[in-house]
SETOR-120759 format. One line per field, with one value per residue (C-alpha): residue in three letters; x negated, y, z. Coordinates in steps of 0.5 Angstrom, whole numbers, plus 500, padded with zeros to 3 digits. Last residue first. Example, Ala and Ser with C-alpha at 12.3 -4.5 7.8 and 13.67 -1.06 7.14 Angstrom:
2
residuo <- SER / ALA
X <- 473 / 475
Y <- 498 / 491
Z <- 514 / 516
END
This chain:
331
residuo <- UNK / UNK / UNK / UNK / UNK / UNK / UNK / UNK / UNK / UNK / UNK / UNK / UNK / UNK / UNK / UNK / UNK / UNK / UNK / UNK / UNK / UNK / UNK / UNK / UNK / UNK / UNK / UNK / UNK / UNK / UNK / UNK / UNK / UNK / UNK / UNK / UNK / UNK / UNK / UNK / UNK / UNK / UNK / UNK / UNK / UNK / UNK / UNK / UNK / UNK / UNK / UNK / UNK / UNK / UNK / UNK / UNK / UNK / UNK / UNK / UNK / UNK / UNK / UNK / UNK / UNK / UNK / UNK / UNK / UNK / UNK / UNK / UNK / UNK / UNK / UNK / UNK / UNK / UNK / UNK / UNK / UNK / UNK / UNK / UNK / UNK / UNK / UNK / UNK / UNK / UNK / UNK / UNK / UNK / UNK / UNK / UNK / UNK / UNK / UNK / UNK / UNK / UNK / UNK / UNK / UNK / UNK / UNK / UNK / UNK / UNK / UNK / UNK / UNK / UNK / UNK / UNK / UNK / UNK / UNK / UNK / UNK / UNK / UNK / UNK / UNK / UNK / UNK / UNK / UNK / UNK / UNK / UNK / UNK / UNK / UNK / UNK / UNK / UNK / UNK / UNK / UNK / UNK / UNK / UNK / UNK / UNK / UNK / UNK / UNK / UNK / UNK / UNK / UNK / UNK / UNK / UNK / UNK / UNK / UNK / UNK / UNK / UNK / UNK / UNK / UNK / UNK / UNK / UNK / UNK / UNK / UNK / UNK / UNK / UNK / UNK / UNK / UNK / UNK / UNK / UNK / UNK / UNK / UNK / UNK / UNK / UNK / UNK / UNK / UNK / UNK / UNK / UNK / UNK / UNK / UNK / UNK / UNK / UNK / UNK / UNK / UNK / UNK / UNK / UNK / UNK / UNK / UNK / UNK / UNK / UNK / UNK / UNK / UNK / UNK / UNK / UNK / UNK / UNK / UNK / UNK / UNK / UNK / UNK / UNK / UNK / UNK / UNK / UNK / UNK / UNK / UNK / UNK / UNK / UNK / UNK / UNK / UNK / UNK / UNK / UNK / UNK / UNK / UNK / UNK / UNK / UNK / UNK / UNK / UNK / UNK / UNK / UNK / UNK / UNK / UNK / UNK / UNK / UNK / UNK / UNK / UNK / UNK / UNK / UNK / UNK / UNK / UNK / UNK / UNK / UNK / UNK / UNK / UNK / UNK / UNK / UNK / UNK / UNK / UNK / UNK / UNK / UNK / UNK / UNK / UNK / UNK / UNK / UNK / UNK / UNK / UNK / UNK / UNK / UNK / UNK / UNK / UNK / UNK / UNK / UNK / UNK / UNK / UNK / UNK / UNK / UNK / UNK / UNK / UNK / UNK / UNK / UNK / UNK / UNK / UNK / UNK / UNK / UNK / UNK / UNK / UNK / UNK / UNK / UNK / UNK / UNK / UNK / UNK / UNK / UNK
X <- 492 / 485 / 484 / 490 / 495 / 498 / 504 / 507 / 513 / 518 / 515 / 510 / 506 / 514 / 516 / 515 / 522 / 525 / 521 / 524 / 519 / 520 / 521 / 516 / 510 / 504 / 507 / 510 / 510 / 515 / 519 / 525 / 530 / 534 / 529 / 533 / 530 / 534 / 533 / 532 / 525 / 522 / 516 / 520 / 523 / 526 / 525 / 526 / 524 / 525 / 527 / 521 / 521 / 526 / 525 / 518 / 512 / 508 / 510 / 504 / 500 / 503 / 502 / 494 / 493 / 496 / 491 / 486 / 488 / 488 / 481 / 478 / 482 / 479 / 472 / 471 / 472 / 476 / 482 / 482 / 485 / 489 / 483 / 477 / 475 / 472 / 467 / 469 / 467 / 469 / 476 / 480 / 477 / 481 / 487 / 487 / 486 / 490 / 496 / 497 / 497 / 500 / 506 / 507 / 508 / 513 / 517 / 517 / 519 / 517 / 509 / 504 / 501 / 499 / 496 / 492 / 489 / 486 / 484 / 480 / 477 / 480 / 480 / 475 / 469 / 469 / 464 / 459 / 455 / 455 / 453 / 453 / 448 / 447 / 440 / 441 / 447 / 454 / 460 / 462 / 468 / 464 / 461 / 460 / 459 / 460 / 460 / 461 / 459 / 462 / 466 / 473 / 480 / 485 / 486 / 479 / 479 / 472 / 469 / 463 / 462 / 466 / 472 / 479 / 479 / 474 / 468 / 461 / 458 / 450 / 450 / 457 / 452 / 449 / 444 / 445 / 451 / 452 / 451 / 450 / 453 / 460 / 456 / 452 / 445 / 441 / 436 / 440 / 443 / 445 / 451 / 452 / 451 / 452 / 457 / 456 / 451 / 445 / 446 / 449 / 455 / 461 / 455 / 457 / 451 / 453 / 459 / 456 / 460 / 460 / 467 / 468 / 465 / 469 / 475 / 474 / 476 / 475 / 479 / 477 / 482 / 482 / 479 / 479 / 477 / 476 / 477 / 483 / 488 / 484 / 481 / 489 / 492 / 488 / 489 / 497 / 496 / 492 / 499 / 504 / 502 / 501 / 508 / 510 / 506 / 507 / 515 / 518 / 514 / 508 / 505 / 508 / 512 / 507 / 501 / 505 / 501 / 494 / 496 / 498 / 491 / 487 / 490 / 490 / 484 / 481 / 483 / 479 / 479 / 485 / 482 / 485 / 494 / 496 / 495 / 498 / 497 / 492 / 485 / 479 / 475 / 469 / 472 / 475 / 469 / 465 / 470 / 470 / 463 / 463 / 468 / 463 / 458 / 461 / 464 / 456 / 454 / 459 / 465 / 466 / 463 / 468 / 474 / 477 / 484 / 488 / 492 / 499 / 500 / 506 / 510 / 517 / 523 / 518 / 521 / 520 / 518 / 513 / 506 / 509 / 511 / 503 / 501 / 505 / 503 / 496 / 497 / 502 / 496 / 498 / 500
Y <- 555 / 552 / 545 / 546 / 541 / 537 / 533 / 536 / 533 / 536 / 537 / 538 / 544 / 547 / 552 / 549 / 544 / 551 / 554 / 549 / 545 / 545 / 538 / 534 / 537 / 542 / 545 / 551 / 551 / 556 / 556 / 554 / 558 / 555 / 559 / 564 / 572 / 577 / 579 / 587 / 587 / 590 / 586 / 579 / 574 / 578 / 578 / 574 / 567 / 566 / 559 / 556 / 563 / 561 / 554 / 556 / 552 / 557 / 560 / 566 / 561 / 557 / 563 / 565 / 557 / 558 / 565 / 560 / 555 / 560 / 561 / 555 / 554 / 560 / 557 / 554 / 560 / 559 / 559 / 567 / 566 / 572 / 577 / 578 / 571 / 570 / 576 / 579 / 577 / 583 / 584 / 576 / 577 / 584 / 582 / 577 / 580 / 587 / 585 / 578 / 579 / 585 / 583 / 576 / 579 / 585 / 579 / 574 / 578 / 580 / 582 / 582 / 576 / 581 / 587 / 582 / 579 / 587 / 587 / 580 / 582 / 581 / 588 / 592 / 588 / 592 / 588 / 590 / 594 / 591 / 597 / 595 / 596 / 601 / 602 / 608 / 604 / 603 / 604 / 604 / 598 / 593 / 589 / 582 / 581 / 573 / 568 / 563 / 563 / 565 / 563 / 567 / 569 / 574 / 581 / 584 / 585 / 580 / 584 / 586 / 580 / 574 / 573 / 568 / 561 / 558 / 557 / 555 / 553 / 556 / 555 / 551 / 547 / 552 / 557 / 561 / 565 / 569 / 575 / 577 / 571 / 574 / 579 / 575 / 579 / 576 / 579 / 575 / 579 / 575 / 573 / 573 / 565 / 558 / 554 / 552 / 546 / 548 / 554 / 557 / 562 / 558 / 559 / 567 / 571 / 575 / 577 / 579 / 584 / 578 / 580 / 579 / 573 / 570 / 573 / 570 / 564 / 559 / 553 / 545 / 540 / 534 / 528 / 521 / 524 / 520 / 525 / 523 / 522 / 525 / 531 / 532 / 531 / 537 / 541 / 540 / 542 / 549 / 550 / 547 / 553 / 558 / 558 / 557 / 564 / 568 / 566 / 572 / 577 / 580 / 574 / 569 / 571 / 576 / 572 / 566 / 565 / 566 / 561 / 555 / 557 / 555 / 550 / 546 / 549 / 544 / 539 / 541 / 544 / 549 / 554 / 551 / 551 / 546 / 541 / 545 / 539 / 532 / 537 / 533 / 532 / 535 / 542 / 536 / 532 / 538 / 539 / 532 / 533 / 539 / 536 / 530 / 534 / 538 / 532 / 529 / 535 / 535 / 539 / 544 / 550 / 549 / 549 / 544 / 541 / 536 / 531 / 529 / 523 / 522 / 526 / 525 / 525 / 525 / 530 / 528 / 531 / 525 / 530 / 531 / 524 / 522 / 528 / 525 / 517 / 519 / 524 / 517 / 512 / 507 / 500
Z <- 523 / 523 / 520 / 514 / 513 / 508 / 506 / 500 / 495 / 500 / 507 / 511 / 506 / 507 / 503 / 496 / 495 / 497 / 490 / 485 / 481 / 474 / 471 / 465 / 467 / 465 / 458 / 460 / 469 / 471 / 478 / 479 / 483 / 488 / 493 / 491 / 488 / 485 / 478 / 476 / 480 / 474 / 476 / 475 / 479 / 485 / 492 / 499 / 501 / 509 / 510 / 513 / 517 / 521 / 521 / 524 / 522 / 523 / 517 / 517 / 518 / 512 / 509 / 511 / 508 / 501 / 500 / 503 / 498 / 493 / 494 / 495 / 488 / 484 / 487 / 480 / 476 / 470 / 474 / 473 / 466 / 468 / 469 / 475 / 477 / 470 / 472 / 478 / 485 / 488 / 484 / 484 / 492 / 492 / 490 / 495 / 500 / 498 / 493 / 494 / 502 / 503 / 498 / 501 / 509 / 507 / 503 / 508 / 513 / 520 / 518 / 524 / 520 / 515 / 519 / 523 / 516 / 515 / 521 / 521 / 515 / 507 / 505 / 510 / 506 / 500 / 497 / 504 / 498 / 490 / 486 / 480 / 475 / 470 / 472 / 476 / 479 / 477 / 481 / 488 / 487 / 491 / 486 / 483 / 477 / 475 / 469 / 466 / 458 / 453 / 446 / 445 / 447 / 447 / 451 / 453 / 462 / 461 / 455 / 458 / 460 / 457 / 455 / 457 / 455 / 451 / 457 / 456 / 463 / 463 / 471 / 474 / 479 / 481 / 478 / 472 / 473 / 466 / 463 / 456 / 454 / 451 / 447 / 443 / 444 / 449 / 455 / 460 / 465 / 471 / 475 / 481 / 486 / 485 / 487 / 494 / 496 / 492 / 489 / 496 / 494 / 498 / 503 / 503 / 502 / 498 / 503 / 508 / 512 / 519 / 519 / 511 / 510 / 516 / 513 / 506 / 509 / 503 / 502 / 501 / 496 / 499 / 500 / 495 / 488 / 483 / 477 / 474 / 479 / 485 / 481 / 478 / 484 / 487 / 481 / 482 / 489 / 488 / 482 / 487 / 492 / 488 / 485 / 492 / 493 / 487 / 486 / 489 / 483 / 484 / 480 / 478 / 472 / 469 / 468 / 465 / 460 / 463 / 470 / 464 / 461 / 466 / 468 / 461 / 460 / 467 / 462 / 456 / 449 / 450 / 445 / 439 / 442 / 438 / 442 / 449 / 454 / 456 / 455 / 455 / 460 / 462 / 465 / 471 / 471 / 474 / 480 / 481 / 482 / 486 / 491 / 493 / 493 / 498 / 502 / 502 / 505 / 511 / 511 / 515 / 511 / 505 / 510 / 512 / 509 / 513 / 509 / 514 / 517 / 518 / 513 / 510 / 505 / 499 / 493 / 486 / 480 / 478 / 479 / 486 / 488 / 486 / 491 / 497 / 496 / 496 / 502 / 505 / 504 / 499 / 500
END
C-alpha cells in the first residue's frame, strides 16, 4: 500500500478530492534538510527541465517538461495574479510540481521552502544559503563579455549554471513580451540604481519587505482579502523584483527557486489560517483585475492544458484536506 503523501499527490493529479489525512508530509526549510536532502531536490529539479514536454504540442518554445509549467503560469498571468484565486492557485501549482518531481523524476521527499524573513532580518541577502554554488542553487548572474543578446548575463556557478531557456527573454531583454533563446540568468538589486559602471546597486536587496516586521503586519490582517493582498503585492513581489533576471516577468518559474519561494508565500497563508474553521472558510475578492467579477470558493481555477479537471478553490484552502496533506515544520 502506498503511503498516505503519495496517496495524497496521486489524487491530485487525477481530480480528486481525498477525504482525509493522517500523516501529513511535512515541509522543511531549505537550511533544515541535510545535504543528502538537498542533492536530492536539486537533482529532480534538473531532471525535470531535462524531460520532454507532455503538454502544448503546438506551442514550438514549449520543448520541456518544466516549459509546461513555466509557460501555464506565463499565460495566465492576468488570471492568477492580483485576483482572489492568487494563493490557491499557487498552491495547487508548487503542489503539482512537486507530484511531477516524485512522478517522473523519482522524487521521495517533499517540496522544501525558502524563508526569505531570515535573510532578511539578518540583512544578507547575498549570502543566503539557497545561493550557495554547492549546495544551493548558484549565485547572480554575471556578464559574460559575448555579443547575443539574451547571453550576455548568465548564472555561471551552481547546478543551474549556462542552462538555456526557450521561455521568457534574457538580459537585457527580460521585461520583453515573447519568446527566444537565452541563458538563465539572474540580476540582483536593491531598486537603488546603477552603479558608475552600469551596475546594479545590490544593497541590503530591500530587506525591509520581507523581514519579520513587514510579516507581522500581514499575519495582523483579520481578513482573507486584506492578508492576501499585502502579502502578494509586498514580500512576495519584491522576492520576484530582488532576484531579477528570470524571476522578474510571468515566466518566473524559469528560475528554480520560483517553487521555494511560493511554498514560503503558501507557508505564510496556512500560518495565516492557523487551521481556524473561520479563516479556512475566508476567501473574498474578485476574479479579474478590473475587479467586475466577485469571487467564491466555488469558482474553478484555470489551469490550460495542464490537467483534464480544474481544481475548485474550496478543494485548495486546507494544506490538510481536500486532495492535500502537507505541513510546513514551523508555522
Amino acid at each position: 500500500m502506498l503511503p498516505r503523501s503519495i496517496l495524497a499527490v496521486f489524487t491530485l493529479a487525477a481530480g480528486a478530492a481525498a477525504s482525509f489525512c493522517r500523516n501529513p508530509t511535512v515541509r522543511k526549510e531549505w537550511r533544515e534538510l541535510t545535504t543528502t536532502e538537498k542533492a536530492e531536490y536539486i537533482r529532480a529539479a534538473v531532471c525535470l527541465r531535462k524531460l520532454p514536454k507532455a503538454r502544448y504540442p503546438g506551442i514550438d518554445a514549449v520543448t520541456t517538461r518544466m516549459d509546461d509549467l513555466v509557460y501555464t503560469h506565463n499565460t495566465l498571468n492576468t488570471d492568477i495574479h492580483f485576483v482572489a484565486n492568487f494563493l490557491p492557485w499557487h498552491r495547487w501549482f508548487v503542489q503539482l510540481h512537486e507530484y511531477m518531481l516524485r512522478s517522473e523524476c523519482g522524487f521521495t521527499g517533499a517540496q522544501p521552502y525558502w524563508d526569505w524573513t531570515i535573510d532578511g532580518d539578518a540583512r544578507d541577502m547575498p549570502n543566503s544559503p539557497v545561493f550557495d554554488p554547492v549546495t544551493g542553487f548558484g549565485g547572480d548572474g554575471k556578464r559574460t563579455g559575448r555579443s547575443e543578446r539574451g547571453f550576455q548575463r548568465c548564472v555561471v556557478d551552481g547546478p543551474f549554471a549556462n542552462t538555456n531557456l526557450t521561455l521568457g527573454n534574457g538580459w537585457p531583454d527580460v521585461n520583453l513580451d515573447g519568446n527566444s533563446l537565452h541563458c538563465f540568468t539572474r540580476e540582483f538589486n536593491g531598486g537603488l540604481g546603477l552603479d558608475e559602471n552600469g551596475d546594479d546597486i545590490i544593497g541590503d536587496m530591500q530587506v525591509g519587505a520581507y523581514n519579520s516586521t513587514t510579516m507581522a503586519r500581514v499575519y495582523a490582517f483579520g481578513t482573507f482579502s486584506g492578508m492576501a493582498d499585502i502579502l502578494e503585492g509586498l514580500p512576495h513581489a519584491q522576492i520576484h523584483s530582488i532576484i531579477f533576471g528570470d524571476m522578474g516577468p510571468a515566466t518566473s518559474p524559469n528560475e528554480p527557486l520560483f517553487f521555494l519561494h511560493h511554498a514560503n508565500v503558501d507557508r505564510v497563508w496556512a500560518k495565516w489560517q492557523g487551521r481556524n474553521a473561520t479563516r479556512l472558510a475566508d476567501y473574498t475578492g474578485f476574479q479579474d483585475q478590473n475587479r467586475t467579477i466577485s469571487a467564491s470558493m466555488n469558482n474553478t481555477m484555470p489551469i490550460l492544458e495542464l490537467g483534464k479537471t480544474k481544481p475548485i478553490v474550496k478543494n485548495y484552502m486546507d494544506t490538510q484536506a481536500g486532495p492535500l496533506c502537507y505541513t510546513y515544520s514551523s508555522m
